[in-house]
C-alpha positions as protocol buffer text, in pm:
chain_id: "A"
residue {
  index: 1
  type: UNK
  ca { x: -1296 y: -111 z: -4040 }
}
residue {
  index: 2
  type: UNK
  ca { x: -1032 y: 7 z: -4295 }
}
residue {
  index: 3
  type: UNK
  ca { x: -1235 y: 297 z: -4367 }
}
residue {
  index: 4
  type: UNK
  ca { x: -1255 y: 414 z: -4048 }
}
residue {
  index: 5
  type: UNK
  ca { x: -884 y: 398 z: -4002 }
}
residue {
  index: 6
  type: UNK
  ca { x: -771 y: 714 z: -4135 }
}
residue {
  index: 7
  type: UNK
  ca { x: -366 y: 672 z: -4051 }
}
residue {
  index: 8
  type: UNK
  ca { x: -330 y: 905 z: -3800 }
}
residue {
  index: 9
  type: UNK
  ca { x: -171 y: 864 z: -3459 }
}
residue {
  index: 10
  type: UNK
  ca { x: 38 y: 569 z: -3546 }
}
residue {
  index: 11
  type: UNK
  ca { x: 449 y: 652 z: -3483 }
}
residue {
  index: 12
  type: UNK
  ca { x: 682 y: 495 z: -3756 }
}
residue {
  index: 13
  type: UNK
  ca { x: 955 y: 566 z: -3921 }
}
residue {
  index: 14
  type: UNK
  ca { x: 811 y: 846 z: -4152 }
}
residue {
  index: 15
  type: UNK
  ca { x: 701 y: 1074 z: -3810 }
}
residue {
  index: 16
  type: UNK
  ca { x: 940 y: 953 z: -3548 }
}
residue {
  index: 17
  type: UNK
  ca { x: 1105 y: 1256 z: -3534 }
}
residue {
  index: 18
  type: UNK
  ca { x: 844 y: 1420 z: -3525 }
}
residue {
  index: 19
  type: UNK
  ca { x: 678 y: 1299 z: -3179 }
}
residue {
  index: 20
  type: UNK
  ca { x: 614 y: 1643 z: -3056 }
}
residue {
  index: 21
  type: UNK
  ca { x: 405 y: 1719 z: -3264 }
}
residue {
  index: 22
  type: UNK
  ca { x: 157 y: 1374 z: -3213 }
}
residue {
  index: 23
  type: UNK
  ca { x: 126 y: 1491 z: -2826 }
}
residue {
  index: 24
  type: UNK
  ca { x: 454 y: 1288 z: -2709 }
}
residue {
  index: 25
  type: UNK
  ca { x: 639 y: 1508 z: -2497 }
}
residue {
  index: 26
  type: UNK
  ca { x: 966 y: 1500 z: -2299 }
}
residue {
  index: 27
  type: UNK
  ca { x: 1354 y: 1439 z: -2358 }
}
residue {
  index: 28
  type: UNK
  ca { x: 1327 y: 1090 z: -2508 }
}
residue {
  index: 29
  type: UNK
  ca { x: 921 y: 1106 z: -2536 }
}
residue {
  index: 30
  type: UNK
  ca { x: 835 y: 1092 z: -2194 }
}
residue {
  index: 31
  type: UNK
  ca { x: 1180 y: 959 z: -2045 }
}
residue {
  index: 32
  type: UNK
  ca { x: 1295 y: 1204 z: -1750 }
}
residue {
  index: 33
  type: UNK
  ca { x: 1604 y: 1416 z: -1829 }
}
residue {
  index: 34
  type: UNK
  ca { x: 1827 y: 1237 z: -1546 }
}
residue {
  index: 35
  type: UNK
  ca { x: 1804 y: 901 z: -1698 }
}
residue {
  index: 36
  type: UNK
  ca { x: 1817 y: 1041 z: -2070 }
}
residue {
  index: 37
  type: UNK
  ca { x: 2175 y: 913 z: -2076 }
}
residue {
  index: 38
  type: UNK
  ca { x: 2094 y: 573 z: -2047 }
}
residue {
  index: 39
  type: UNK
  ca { x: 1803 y: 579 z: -2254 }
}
residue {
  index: 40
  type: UNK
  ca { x: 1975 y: 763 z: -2551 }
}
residue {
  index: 41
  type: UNK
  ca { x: 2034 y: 434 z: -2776 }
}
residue {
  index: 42
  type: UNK
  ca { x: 1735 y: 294 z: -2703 }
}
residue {
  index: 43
  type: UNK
  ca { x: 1538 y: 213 z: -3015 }
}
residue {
  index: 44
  type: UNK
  ca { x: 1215 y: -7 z: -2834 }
}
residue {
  index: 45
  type: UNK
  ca { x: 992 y: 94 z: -2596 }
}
residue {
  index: 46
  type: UNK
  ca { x: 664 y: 15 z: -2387 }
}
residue {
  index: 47
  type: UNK
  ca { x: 467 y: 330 z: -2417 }
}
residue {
  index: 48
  type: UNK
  ca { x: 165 y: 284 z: -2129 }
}
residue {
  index: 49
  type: UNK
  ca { x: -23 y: 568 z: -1915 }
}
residue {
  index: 50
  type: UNK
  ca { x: -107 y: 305 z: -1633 }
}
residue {
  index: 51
  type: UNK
  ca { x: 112 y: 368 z: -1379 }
}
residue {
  index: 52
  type: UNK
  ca { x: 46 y: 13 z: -1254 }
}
residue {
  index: 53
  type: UNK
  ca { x: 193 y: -129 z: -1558 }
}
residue {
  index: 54
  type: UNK
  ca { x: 487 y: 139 z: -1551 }
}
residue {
  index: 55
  type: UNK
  ca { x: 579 y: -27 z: -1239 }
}
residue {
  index: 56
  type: UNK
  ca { x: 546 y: -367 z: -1386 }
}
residue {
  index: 57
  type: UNK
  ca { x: 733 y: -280 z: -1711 }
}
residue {
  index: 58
  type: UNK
  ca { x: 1018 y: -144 z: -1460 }
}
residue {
  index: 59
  type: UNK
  ca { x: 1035 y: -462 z: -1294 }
}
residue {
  index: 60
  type: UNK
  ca { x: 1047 y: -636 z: -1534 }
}
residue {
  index: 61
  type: UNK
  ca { x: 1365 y: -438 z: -1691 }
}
residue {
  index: 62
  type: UNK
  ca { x: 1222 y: -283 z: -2010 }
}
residue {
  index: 63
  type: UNK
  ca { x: 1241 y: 33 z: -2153 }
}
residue {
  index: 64
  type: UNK
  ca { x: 911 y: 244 z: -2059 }
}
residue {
  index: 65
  type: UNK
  ca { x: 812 y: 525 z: -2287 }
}
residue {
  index: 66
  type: UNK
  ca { x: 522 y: 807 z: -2200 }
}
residue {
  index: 67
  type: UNK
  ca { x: 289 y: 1007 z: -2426 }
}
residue {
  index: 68
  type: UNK
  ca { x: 239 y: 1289 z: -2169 }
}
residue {
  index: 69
  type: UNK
  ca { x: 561 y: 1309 z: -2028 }
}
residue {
  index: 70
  type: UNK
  ca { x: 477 y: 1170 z: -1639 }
}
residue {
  index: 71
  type: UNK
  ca { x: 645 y: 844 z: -1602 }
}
residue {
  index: 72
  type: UNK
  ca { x: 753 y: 656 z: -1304 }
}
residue {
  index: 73
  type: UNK
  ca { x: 1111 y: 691 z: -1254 }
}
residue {
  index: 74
  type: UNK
  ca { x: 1204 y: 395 z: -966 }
}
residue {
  index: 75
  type: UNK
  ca { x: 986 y: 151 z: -826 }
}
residue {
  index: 76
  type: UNK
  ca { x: 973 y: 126 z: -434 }
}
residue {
  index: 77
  type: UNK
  ca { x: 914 y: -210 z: -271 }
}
residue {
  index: 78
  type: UNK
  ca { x: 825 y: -252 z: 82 }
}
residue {
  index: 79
  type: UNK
  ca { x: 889 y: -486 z: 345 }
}
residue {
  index: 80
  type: UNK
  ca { x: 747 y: -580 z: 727 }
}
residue {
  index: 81
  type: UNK
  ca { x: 996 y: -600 z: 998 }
}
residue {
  index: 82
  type: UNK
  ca { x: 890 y: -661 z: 1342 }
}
residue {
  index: 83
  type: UNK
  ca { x: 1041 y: -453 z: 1644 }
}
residue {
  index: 84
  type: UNK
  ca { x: 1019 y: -652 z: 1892 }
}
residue {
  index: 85
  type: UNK
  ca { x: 1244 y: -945 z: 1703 }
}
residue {
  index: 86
  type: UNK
  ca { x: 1369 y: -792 z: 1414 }
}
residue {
  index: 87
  type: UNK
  ca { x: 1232 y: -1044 z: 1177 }
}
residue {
  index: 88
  type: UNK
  ca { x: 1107 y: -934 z: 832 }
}
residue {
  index: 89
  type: UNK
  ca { x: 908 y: -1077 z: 599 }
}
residue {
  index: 90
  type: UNK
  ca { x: 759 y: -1027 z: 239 }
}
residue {
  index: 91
  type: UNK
  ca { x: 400 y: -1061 z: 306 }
}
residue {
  index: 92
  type: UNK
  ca { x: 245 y: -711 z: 313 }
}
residue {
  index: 93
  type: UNK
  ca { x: -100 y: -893 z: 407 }
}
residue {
  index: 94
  type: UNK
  ca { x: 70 y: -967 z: 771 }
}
residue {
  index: 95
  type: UNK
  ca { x: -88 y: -839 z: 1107 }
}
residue {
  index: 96
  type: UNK
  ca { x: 135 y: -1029 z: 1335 }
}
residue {
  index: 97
  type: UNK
  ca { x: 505 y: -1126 z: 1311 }
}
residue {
  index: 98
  type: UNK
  ca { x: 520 y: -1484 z: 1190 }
}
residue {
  index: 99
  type: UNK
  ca { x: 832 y: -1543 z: 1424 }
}
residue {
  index: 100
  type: UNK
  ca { x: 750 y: -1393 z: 1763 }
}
residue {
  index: 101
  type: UNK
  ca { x: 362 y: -1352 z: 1698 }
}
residue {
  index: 102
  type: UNK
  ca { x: 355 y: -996 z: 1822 }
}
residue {
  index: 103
  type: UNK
  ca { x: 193 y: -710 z: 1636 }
}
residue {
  index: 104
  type: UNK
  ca { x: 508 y: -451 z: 1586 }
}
residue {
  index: 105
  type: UNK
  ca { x: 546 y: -518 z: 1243 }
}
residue {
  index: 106
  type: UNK
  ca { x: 627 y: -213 z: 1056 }
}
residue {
  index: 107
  type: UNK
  ca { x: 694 y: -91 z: 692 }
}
residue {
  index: 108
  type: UNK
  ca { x: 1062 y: -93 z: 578 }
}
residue {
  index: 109
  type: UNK
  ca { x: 1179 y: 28 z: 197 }
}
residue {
  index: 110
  type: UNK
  ca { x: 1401 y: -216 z: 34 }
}
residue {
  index: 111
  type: UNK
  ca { x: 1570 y: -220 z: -356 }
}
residue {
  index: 112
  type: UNK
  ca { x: 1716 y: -490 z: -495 }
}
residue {
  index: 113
  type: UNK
  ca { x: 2100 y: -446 z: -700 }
}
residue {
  index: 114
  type: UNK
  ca { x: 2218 y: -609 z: -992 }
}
residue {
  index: 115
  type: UNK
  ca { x: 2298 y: -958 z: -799 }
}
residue {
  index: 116
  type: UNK
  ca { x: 1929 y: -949 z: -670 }
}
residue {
  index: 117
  type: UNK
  ca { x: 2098 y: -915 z: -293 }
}
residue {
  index: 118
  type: UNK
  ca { x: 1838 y: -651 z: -127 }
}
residue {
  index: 119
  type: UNK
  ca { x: 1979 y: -353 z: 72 }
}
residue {
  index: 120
  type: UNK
  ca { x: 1714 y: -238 z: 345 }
}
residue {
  index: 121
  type: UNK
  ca { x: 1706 y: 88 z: 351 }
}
residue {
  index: 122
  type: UNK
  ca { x: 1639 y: 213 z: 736 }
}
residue {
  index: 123
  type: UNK
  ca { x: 1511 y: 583 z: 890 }
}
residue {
  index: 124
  type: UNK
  ca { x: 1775 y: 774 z: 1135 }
}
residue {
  index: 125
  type: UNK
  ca { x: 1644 y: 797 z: 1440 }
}
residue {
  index: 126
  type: UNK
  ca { x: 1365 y: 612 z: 1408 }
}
residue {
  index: 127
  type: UNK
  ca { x: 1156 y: 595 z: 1752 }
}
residue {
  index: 128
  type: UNK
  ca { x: 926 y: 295 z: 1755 }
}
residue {
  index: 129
  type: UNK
  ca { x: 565 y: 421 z: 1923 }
}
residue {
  index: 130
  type: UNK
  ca { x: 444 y: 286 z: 2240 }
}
residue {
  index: 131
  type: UNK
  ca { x: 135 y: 463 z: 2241 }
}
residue {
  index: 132
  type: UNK
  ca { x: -138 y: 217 z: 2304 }
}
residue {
  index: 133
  type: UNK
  ca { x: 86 y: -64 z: 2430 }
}
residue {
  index: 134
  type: UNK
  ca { x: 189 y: 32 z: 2779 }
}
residue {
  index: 135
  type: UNK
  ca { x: -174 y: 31 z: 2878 }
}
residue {
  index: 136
  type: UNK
  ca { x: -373 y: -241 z: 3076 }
}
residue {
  index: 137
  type: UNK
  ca { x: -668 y: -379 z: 2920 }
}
residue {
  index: 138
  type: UNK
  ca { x: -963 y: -296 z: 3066 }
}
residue {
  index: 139
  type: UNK
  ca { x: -1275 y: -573 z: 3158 }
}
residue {
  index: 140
  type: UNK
  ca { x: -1379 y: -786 z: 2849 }
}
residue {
  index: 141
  type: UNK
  ca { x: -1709 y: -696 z: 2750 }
}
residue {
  index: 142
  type: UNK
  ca { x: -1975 y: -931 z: 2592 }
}
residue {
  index: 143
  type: UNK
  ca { x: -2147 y: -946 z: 2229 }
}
residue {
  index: 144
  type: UNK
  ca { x: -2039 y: -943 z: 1900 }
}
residue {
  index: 145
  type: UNK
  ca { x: -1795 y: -678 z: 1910 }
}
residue {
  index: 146
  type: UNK
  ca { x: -1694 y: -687 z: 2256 }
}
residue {
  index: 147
  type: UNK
  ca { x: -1378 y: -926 z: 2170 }
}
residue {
  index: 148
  type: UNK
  ca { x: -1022 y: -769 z: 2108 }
}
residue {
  index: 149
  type: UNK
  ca { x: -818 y: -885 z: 1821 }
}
residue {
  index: 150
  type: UNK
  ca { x: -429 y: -1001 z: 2048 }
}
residue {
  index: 151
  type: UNK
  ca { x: -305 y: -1304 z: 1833 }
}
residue {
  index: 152
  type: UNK
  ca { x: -361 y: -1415 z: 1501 }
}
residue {
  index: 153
  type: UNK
  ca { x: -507 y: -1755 z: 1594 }
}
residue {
  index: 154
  type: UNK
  ca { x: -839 y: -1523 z: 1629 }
}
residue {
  index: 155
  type: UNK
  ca { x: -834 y: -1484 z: 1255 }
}
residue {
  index: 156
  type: UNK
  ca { x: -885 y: -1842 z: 1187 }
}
residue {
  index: 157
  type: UNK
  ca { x: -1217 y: -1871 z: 1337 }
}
residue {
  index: 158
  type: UNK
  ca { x: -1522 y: -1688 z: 1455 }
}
residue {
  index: 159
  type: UNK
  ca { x: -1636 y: -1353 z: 1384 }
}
residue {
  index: 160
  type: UNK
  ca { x: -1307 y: -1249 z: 1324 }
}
residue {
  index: 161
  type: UNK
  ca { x: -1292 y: -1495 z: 1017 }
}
residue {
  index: 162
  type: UNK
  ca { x: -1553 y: -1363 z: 873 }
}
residue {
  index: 163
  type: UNK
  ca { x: -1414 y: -1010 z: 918 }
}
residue {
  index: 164
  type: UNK
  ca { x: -1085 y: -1057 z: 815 }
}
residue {
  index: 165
  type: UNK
  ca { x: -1230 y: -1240 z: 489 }
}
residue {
  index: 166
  type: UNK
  ca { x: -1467 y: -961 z: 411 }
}
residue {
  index: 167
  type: UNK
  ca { x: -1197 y: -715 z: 374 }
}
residue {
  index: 168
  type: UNK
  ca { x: -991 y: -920 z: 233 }
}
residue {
  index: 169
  type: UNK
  ca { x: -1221 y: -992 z: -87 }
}
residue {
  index: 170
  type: UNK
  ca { x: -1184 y: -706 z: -251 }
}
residue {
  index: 171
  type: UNK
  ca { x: -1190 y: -672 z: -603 }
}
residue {
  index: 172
  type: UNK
  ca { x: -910 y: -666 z: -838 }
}
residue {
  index: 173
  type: UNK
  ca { x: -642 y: -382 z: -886 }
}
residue {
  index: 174
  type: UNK
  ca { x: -745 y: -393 z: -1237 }
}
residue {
  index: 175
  type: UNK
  ca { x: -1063 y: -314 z: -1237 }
}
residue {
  index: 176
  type: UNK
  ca { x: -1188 y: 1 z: -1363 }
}
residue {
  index: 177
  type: UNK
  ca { x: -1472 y: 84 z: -1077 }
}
residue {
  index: 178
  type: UNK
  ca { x: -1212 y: 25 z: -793 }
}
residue {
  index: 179
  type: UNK
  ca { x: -977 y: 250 z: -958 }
}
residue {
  index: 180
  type: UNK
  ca { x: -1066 y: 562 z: -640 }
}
residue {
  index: 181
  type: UNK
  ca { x: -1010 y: 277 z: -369 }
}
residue {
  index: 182
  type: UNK
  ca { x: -672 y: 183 z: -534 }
}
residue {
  index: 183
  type: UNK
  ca { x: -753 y: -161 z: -608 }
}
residue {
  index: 184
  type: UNK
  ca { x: -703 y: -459 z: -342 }
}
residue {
  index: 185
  type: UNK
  ca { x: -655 y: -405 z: 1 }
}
residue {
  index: 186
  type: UNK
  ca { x: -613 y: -628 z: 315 }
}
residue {
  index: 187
  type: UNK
  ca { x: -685 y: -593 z: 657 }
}
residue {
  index: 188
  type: UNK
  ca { x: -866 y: -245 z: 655 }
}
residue {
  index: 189
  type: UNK
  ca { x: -1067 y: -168 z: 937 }
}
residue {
  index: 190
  type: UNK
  ca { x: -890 y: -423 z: 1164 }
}
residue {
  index: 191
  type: UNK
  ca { x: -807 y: -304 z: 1440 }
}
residue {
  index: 192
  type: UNK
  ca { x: -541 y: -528 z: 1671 }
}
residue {
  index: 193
  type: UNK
  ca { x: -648 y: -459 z: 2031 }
}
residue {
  index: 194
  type: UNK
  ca { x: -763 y: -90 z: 2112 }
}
residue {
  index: 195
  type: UNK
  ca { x: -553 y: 52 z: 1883 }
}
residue {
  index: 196
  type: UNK
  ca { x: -310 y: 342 z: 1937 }
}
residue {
  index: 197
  type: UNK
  ca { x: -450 y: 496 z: 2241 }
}
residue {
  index: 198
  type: UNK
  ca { x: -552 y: 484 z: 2615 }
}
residue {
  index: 199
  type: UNK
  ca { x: -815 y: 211 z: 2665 }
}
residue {
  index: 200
  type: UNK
  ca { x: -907 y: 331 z: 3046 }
}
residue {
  index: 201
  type: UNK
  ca { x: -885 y: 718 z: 2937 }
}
residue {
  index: 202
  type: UNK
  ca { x: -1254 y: 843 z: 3013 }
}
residue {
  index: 203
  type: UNK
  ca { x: -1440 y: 974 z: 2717 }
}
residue {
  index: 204
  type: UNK
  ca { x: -1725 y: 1246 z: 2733 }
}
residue {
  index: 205
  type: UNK
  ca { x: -1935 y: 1397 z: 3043 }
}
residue {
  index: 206
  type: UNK
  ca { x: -1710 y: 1142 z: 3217 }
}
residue {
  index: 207
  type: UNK
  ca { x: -1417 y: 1333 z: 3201 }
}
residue {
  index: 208
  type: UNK
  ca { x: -1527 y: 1676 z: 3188 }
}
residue {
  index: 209
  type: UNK
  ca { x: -1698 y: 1544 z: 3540 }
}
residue {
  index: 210
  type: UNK
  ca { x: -2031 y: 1509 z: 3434 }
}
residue {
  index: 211
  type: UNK
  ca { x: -2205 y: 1173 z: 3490 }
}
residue {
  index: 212
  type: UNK
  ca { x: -2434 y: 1026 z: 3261 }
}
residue {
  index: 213
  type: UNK
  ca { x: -2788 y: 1071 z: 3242 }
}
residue {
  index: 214
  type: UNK
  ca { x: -2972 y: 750 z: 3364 }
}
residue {
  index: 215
  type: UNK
  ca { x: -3249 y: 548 z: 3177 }
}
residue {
  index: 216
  type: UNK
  ca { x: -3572 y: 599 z: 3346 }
}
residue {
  index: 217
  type: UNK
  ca { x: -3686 y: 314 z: 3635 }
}
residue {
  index: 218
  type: UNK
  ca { x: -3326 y: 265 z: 3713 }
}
residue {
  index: 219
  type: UNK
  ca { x: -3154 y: 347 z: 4076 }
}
C-alpha cells in the first residue's frame, strides 16, 4: 500500500497556498464570495461534494469547504401548517393535520436564529386552493380501489395500510442506487380523496356527447 501512495493530492502546509492548482477552486476554496468575510480566519474545514452532508455539516455549525467550488450556502427547513386551523407541525410525513384532522396541511419555510426561536417565514398573498374541495362526492364504488382516502384512521388498517407502508419503505437516502429518486420518500402516490379536481366532471365521449359503446348481449 505505501507504494502505491505516491503523495499527491494530499493539502498540507507545504501546498496550501497553492490549492488552485490541486483542482480547489473559489475565494476561500470553494467558500462563496458573500460569506468570504466570515470565513477569512478560518483555519479547519469539512471539505465534502455530497450535498446531503453539506447540509448536515451546516447544521451542525461547521465550517464546509468545496473542491469544485459549488457549495450550499443556507440550509432551508420546512414545516406543515394546516389552513383550516393554523396548526403546524414538524412531521413532513403528515397527510392530515394532527389537531383538526383535515387534509389542508401545506409547506411553510422556517430558519431558526441564534436563540433557536424559529421565525416562519410566510408568502404575500398567498391564496389557499379550493379546487377539488367544494365538490360533492359522487356514489362509492366497490372493489379494491373503489374506497377514497378522507381521514387518517384509514391508514391504520386495510388496504390502505398496506399502501401507505409500501411507499413508505423506501430505501435509504444514502444509498447509492436511489440516488435519481432522491432517497426516502413518504406518501407518494396517495392520493386523499379525488384529488385536486371535479369528481362529477364527465370524462371522454361523455362529454363531447358521445355515449359509450355497449358490450355485446346487453340492452
Amino acid at each position: 500500500m505505501a507504494a502505491e501512495d505516491d503523495g499527491e493530492g494530499w493539502i498540507g502546509p507545504e501546498n496550501v497556498t497553492t490549492g488552485g492548482k490541486m483542482g480547489v477552486t473559489g475565494g476561500h476554496w470553494g467558500v462563496r464570495a458573500r460569506t468570504s468575510k466570515r470565513t477569512a480566519d478560518v483555519r479547519v474545514g469539512c471539505v465534502t461534494t455530497d450535498y446531503a452532508m453539506q447540509n448536515v455539516l451546516l447544521q451542525m455549525g461547521l465550517s464546509l469547504l468545496t473542491v469544485d467550488g459549488r457549495a450550499i450556502d443556507r440550509v432551508k427547513q420546512w414545516v406543515l401548517k394546516c389552513d383550516a386551523c393554523f396548526k403546524i407541525t414538524t412531521d413532513m410525513s403528515k397527510m392530515f393535520c394532527p389537531m383538526c384532522g383535515n387534509a389542508t396541511l401545506a409547506r411553510l419555510g422556517v430558519t431558526l436564529d441564534a436563540k433557536g426561536n424559529p421565525h416562519y417565514h410566510y408568502k404575500r398573498n398567498r391564496v389557499v386552493r379550493t379546487t377539488g374541495s367544494k365538490h360533492s362526492l359522487p356514489a362509492a364504488r366497490g372493489g379494491r380501489d373503489g374506497d377514497l382516502l378522507l381521514r387518517e384512521d384509514q391508514l391504520l388498517t386495510g388496504a390502505w395500510r398496506q399502501r401507505a407502508h409500501k411507499k413508505t419503505a423506501a430505501s435509504s437516502m444514502f444509498d447509492p442506487y436511489d440516488e435519481a429518486r432522491g432517497g426516502k420518500r413518504t406518501g407518494v402516490d396517495v392520493v386523499v380523496g379525488y384529488g385536486r379536481r371535479n369528481p362529477n366532471a364527465m370524462r371522454g365521449r361523455e362529454r363531447r356527447g358521445q355515449k359509450k359503446n355497449k358490450r355485446p348481449g346487453r340492452k
